[in-house]
C-alpha positions as CSV (number, residue, x, y, z in Angstrom):
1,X,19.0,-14.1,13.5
2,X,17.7,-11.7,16.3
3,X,15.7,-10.1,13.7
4,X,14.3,-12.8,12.6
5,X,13.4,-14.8,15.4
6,X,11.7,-11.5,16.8
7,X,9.3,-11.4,13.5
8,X,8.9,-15.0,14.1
9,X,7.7,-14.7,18.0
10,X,5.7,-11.2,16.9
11,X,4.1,-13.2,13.6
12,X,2.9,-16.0,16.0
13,X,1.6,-13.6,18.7
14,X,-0.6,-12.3,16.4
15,X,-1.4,-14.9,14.9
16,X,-2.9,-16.9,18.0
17,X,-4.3,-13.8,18.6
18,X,-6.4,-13.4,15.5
19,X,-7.4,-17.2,15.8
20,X,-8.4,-17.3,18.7
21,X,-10.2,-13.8,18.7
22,X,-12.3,-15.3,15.8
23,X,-13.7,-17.7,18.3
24,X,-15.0,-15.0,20.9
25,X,-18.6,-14.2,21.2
26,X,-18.4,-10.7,20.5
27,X,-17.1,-9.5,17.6
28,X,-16.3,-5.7,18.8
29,X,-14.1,-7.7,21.5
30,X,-12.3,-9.9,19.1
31,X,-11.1,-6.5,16.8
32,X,-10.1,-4.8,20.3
33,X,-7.9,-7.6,21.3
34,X,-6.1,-8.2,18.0
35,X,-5.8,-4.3,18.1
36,X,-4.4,-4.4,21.8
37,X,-2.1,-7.2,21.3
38,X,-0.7,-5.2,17.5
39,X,0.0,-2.5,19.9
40,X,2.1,-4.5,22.9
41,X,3.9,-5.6,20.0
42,X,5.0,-2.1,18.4
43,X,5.5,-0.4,21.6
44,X,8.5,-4.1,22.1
45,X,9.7,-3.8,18.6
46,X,10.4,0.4,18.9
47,X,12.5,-0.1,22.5
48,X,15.0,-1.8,19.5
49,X,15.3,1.4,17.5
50,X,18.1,3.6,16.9
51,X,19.2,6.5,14.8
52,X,19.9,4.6,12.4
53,X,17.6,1.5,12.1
54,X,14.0,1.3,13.3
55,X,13.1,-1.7,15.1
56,X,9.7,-1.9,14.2
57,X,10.4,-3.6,11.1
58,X,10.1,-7.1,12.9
59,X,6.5,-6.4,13.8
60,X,5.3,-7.4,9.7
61,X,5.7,-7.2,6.2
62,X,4.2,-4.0,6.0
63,X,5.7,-1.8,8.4
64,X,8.5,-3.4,7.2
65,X,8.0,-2.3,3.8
66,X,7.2,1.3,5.1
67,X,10.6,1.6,6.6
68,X,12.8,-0.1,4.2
69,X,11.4,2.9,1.7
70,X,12.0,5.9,3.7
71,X,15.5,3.9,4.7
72,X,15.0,3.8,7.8
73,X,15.3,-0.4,7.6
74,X,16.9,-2.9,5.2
75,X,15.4,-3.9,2.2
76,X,17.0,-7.7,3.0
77,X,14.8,-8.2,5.7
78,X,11.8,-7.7,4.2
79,X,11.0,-11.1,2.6
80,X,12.8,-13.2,5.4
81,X,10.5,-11.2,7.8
82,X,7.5,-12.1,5.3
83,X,8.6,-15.8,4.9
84,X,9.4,-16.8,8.7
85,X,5.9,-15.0,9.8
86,X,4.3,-17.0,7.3
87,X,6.2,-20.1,7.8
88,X,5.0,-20.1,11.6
89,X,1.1,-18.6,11.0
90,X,0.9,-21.7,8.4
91,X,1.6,-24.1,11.2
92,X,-0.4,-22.7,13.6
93,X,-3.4,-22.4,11.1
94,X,-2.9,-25.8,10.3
95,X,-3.0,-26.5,14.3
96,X,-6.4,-24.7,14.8
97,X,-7.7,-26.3,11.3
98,X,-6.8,-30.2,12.7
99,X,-8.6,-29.1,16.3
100,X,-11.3,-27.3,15.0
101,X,-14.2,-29.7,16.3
102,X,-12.8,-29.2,20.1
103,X,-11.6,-24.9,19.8
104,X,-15.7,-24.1,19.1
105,X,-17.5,-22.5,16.4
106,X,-16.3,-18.6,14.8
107,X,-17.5,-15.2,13.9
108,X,-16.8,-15.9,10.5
109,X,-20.3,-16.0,8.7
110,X,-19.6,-15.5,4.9
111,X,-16.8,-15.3,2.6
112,X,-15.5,-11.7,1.2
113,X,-15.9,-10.8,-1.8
114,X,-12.5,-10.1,-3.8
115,X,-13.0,-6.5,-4.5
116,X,-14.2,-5.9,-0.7
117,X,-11.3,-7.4,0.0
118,X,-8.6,-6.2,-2.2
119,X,-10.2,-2.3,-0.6
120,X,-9.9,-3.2,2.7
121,X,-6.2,-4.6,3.1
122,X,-5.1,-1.8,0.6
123,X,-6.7,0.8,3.6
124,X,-4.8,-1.2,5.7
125,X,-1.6,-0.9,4.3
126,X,-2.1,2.7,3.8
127,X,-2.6,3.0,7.7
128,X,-0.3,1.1,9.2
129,X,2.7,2.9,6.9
130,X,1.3,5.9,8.1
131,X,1.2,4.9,11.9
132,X,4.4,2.9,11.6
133,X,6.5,6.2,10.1
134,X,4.4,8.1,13.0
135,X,5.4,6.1,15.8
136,X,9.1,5.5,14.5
137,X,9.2,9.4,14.8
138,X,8.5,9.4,18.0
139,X,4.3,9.1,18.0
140,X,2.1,7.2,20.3
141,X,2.8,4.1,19.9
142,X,-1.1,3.5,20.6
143,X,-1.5,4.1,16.9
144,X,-0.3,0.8,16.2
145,X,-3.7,-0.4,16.8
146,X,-5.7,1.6,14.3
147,X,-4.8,-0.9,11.4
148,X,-6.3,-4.4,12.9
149,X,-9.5,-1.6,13.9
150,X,-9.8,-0.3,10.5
151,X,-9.3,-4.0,8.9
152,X,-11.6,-5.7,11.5
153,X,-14.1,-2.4,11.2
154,X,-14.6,-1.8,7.7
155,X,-15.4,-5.1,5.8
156,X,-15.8,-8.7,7.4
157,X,-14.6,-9.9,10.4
158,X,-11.9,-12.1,8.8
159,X,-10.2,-9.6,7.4
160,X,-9.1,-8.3,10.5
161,X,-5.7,-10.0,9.5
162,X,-5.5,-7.9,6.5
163,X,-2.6,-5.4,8.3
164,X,-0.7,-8.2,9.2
165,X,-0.2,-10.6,5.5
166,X,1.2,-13.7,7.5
167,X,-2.0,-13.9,9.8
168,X,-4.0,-13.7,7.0
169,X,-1.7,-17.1,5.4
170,X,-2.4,-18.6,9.0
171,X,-6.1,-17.8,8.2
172,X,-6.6,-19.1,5.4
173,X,-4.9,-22.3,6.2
174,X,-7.1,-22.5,9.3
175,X,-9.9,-22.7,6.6
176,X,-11.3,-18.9,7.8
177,X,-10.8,-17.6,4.4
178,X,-10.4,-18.2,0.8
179,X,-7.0,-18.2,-0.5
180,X,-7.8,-16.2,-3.6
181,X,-9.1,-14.0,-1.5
182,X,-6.0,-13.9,0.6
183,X,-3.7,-13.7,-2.2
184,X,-5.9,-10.3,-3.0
185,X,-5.7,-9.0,0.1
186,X,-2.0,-9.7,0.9
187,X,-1.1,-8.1,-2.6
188,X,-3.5,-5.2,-2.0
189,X,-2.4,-4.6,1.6
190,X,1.7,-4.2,0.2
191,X,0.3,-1.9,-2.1
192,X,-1.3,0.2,-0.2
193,X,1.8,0.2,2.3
194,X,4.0,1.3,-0.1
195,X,1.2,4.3,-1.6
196,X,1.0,5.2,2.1
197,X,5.0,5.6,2.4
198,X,5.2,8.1,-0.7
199,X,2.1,9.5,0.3
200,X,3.7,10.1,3.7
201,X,7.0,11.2,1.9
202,X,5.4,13.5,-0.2
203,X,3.2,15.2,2.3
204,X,6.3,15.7,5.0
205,X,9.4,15.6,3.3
206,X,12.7,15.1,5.5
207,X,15.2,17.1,5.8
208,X,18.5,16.2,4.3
């Protein structure tokens, strides 16, 4: 339960965040603050960590997924992590979508296109398995912010939700972005998070 009301409280941080970001009038500004607040979050989530069991596994599906490879986190939480996160940034996309006329007009100029997409969120999964195995062995946890700066940097703004799959949900049912392209992205981003994990394996084995 602790677990999964922390995913649920980090999913919805981020969330808000990525809404509301999309709404600033500086689009440098809205990828620094998702990137800011992905940070406060990692640096919470790792004061839960032990020897045994990382806490940064409540932060999202794909650091989640990072861990639960290298064992350093259940593979049961994954999915409830994945469903609670999206469970909450589904209602508070639906929120912003039924006050849309009052919250002001967003960033968001054009669609992505589904291979744009699919390339960004699979980066993005590559780099936040690589920062979240970084910072669970004892790296800055400032890295946590490189994967809403290379999402929100690299291809539209919209996909700065691409390192975090539930925002993207929340997204989408905000009406910010398609839903095949979220399916895409979500789909690419777990497989780049698990490529980034062996990659990361491979590269620096552990010790046994």
């Amino acid at each position: 339960m602790r677990t999964l009301a922390s995913a649920a409280l980090h999913g919805a941080a981020v969330t808000i965040t990525a809404l509301a970001a999309l709404r600033a009038t500086d689009p440098v500004l809205a990828v620094a603050v998702v990137a800011a607040v992905a940070v406060m979050l990692a640096w919470f989530a790792s004061l839960s960590s032990t020897e045994d069991v990382s806490g940064l596994d409540v932060t999202g599906t794909l650091p989640g997924l990072a861990l639960a490879v290298v064992g350093r986190s259940p593979w049961g939480t994954v999915l409830p992590v994945l469903a609670v996160q999206a469970v909450v940034a589904v209602a508070l996309g639906a929120g912003a979508n039924a006050l849309d006329d009052q919250l002001g007009p967003t960033l968001v100029i054009s669609a992505p296109m589904l291979g744009l997409a699919a390339l960004v969120a699979a980066l993005a999964g590559i780099a936040s398995a690589w920062v979240t195995l970084s910072i669970d062995g004892g790296g800055p946890v400032a890295l946590a912010g490189v994967p809403a700066l290379l999402a929100g940097g690299t291809g539209p703004l919209v996909l700065v939700g691409a390192f975090h799959p539930a925002t993207l949900v929340g997204l989408a049912t905000a009406g910010l972005v398609a839903w095949d392209v979220t399916a895409i992205a979500v789909a690419a981003a777990a497989a780049g998070a698990v490529i980034g994990t062996y990659t990361v394996s491979a590269l620096l084995p552990q010790d046994e």
